[in-house]
C-alpha positions as CSV (number, residue, x, y, z in Angstrom):
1,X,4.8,-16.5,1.6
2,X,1.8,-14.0,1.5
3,X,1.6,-11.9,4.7
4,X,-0.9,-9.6,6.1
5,X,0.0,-7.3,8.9
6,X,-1.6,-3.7,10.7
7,X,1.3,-1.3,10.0
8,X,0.1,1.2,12.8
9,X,3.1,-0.1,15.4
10,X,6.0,-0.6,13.1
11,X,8.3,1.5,11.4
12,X,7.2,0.1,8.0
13,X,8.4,-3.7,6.6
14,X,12.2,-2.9,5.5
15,X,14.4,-4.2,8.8
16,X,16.5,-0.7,9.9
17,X,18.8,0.3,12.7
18,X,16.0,1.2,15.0
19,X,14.3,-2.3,14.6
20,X,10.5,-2.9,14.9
21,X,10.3,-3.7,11.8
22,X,8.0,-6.3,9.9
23,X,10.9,-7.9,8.5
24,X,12.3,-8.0,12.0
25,X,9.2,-9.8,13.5
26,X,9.1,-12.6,10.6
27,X,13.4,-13.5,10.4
28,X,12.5,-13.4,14.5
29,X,10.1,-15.6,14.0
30,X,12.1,-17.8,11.4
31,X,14.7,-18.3,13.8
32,X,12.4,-19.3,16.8
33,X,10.7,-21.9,14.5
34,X,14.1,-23.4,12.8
35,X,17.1,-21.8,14.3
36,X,18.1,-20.3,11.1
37,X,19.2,-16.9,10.4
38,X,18.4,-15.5,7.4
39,X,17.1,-12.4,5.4
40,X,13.7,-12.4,3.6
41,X,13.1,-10.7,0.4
42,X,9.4,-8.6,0.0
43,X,7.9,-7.2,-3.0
44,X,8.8,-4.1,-1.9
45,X,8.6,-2.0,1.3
46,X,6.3,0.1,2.9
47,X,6.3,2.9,4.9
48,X,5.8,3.3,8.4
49,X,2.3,3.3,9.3
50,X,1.0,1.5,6.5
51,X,-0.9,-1.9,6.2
52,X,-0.7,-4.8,4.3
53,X,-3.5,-7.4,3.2
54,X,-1.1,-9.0,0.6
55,X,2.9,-8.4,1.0
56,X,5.2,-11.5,-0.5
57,X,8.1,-12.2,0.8
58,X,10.5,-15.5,-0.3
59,X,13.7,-17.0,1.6
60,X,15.7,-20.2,1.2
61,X,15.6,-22.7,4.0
62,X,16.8,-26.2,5.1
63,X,14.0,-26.8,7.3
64,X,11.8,-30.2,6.6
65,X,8.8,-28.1,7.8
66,X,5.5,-29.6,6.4
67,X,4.7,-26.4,3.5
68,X,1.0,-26.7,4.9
69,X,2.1,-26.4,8.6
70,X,4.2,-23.3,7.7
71,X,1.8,-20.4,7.9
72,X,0.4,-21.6,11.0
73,X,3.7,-22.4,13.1
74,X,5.2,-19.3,12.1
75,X,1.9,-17.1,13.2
76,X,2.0,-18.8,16.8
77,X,5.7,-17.1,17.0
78,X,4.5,-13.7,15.4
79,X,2.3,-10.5,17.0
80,X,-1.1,-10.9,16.4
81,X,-0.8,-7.6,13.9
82,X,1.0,-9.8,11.6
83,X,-0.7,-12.9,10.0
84,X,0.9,-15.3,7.4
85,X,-2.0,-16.6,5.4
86,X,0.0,-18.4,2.6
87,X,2.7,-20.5,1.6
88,X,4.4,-22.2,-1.6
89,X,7.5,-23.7,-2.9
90,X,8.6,-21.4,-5.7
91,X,11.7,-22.3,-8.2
92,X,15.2,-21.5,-7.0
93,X,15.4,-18.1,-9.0
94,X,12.5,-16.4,-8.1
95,X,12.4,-13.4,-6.0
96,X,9.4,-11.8,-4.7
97,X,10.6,-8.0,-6.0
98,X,11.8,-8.0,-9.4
99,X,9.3,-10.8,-10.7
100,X,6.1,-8.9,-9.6
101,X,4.4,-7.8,-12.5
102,X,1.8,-5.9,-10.9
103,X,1.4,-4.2,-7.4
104,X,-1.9,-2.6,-6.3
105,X,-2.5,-0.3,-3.3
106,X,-5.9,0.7,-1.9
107,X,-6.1,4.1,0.2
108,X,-9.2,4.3,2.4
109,X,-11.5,7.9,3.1
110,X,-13.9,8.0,5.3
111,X,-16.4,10.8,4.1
112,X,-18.6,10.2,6.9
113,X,-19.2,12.7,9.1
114,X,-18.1,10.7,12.2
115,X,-14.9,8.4,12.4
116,X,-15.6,4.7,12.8
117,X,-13.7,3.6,15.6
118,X,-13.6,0.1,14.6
119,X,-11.7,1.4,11.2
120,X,-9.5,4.3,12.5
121,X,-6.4,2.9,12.3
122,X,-6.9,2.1,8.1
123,X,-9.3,5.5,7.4
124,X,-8.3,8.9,7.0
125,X,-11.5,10.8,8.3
126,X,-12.6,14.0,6.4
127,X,-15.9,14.9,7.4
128,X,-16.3,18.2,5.1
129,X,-17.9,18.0,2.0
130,X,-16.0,16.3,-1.4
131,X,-16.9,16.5,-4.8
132,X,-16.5,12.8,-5.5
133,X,-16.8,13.0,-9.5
134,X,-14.6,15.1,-10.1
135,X,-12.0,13.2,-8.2
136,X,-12.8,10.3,-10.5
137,X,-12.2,12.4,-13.6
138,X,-8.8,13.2,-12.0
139,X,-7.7,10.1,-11.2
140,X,-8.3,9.2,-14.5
141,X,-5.4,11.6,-15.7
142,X,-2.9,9.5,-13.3
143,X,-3.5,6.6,-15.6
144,X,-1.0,5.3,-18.3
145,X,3.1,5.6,-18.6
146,X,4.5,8.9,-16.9
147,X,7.4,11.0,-15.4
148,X,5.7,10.7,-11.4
149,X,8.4,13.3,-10.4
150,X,5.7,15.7,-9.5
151,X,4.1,12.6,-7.2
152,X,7.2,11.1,-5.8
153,X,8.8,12.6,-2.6
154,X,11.6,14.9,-2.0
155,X,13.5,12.5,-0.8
156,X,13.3,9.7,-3.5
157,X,16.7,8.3,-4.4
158,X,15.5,6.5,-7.7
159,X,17.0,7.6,-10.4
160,X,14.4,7.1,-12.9
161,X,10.8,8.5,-11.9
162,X,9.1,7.1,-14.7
163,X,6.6,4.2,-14.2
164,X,3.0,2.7,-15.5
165,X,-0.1,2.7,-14.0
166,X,-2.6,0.4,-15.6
167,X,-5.3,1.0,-13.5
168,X,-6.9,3.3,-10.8
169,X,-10.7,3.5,-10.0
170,X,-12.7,4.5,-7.0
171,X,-15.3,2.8,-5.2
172,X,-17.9,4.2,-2.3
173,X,-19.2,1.9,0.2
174,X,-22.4,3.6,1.7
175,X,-23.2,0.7,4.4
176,X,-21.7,2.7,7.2
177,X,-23.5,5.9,6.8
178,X,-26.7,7.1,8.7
179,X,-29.7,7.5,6.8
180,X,-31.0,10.9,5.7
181,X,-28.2,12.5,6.5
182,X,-24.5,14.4,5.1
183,X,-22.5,11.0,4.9
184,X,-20.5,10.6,1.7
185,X,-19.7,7.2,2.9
186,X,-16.7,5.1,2.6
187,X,-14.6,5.9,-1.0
188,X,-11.2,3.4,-1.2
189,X,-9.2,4.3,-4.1
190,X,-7.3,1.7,-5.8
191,X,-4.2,1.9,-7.6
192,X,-2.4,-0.7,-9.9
193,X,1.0,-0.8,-11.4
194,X,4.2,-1.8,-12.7
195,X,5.9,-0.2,-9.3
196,X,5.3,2.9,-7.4
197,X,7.8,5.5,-6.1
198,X,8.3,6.4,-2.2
199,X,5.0,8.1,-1.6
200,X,3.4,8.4,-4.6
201,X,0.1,6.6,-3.9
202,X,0.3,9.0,-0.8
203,X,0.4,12.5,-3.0
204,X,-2.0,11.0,-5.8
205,X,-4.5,11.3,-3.1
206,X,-3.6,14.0,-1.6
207,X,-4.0,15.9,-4.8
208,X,-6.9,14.4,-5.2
209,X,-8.4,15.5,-1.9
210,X,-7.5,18.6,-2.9
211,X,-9.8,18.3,-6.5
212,X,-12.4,17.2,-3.9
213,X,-11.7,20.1,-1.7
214,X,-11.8,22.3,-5.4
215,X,-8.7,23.3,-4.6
216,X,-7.4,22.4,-7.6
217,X,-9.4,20.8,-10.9
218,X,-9.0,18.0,-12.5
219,X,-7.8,19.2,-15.4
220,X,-4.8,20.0,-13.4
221,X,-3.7,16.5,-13.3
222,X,-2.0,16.9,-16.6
223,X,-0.1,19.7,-16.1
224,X,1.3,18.3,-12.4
225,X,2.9,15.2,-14.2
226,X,4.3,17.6,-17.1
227,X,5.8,19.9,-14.3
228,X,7.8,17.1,-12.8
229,X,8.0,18.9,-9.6
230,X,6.7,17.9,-6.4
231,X,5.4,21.3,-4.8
232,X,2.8,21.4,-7.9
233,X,0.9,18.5,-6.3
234,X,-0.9,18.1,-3.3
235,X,0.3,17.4,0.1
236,X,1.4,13.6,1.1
237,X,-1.9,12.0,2.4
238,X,-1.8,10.3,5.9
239,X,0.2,6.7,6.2
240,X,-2.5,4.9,7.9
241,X,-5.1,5.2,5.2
242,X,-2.8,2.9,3.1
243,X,-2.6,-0.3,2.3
244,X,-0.1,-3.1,0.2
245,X,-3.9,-4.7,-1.3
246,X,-2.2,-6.9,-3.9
247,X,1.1,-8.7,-5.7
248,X,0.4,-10.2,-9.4
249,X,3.3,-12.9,-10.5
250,X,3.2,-15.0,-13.9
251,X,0.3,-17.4,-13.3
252,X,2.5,-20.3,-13.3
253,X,5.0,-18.6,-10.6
């Protein structure tokens, strides 16, 4: 199943002790429909805060549930911050986490010199002045197979840092700003990969607002990964601005 949800009330997708979780809502939800009790399996997690416009998740049930009435009885159980919008029948063996090929994440910045209320809650607003270009020419640098130890957090209990990121490119939307005036407009950065570590879109782009900033250069980039240590990057960006965009599977999964 493909699920959407605004992360802003929730302590991030994985269930924990504290509940409130996304999991928590959908095996809720699950149980209300079929009276089963069972655990679903995502892509991967996310953090408190953050949003999701395509999470997977898969599960095994007995249920004789219609596939095409699934999305829509499951939603009427659910919090209208979380939307299923797809479901499938998948072979026995596949699991939604180690058979994703490719994950992207898009992280939102309002440049604008006012915060769109209607958008708060996915934007990070920073009204003073960045030098776009030459956080494109940094991001750049983040593309390809690296050590992410410098862009991983502290508190990262992977073992191996290393992972591949085949793509990353930024885009500016400038259909919010006012005419003749300082707006940089809307720029969502986009990040595709094999797998990211805890945080790591989060500190790309906060070193990258910092190249914006010109607190640091983009040449930088380079050296950061080679460091492989965290207090060489930038701070971790805001949750909010973040969200799960996409999960790639073999086409014929």
């Amino acid at each position: 199943m493909r699920v959407n949800y605004d992360g802003t009330s929730y302590y991030g997708f994985q269930t924990q002790p504290g509940g409130n979780t996304i999991q928590d809502y959908i095996e809720d939800a699950i149980f209300s429909l079929t009276g089963e009790r069972l655990k679903i399996t995502a892509s991967g997690r996310t953090d408190a805060g953050v949003h999701a416009y395509g999470q997977v998740f898969n599960f095994l049930t007995e249920s004789r549930i219609p596939l095409h009435r699934w999305c829509l009885a499951l939603n009427a159980w659910l919090p209208e911050d979380i939307i299923l919008t797809e479901a499938k029948e998948v072979p026995l063996e596949f699991h939604a986490r180690h058979m994703a090929k490719r994950k992207t994440y898009r992280y939102t910045v309002n440049a604008n010199r006012f915060p769109d209320i209607f958008h708060r809650r996915t934007q990070m607003h920073h009204p003073t002045r960045l030098d776009v270009e030459a956080m494109k020419q940094g991001l750049q640098f983040l593309i390809g197979t690296y050590d992410y130890t410098s862009f991983a957090s502290r508190h990262s209990q992977k073992t191996n840092h290393v992972r591949t990121v085949y793509d990353a490119h930024m885009t500016v939307d400038y259909s919010f700003s006012r005419p003749d005036s300082d707006d940089q407009g809307i720029i969502h950065t986009y990040f595709t990969g094999n797998g990211f570590l805890q945080h790591m879109v989060r500190i790309m782009m906060g070193t990258l607002l910092e190249i914006g900033e010109g607190k640091k250069q983009p040449g930088d980039i380079p050296h950061i990964l080679a460091a492989k240590n965290r207090s060489t990057a930038g701070p971790t960006a805001v949750a909010h601005a973040l969200m799960l965009w996409k999960v790639d599977y073999e086409e014929n999964t």
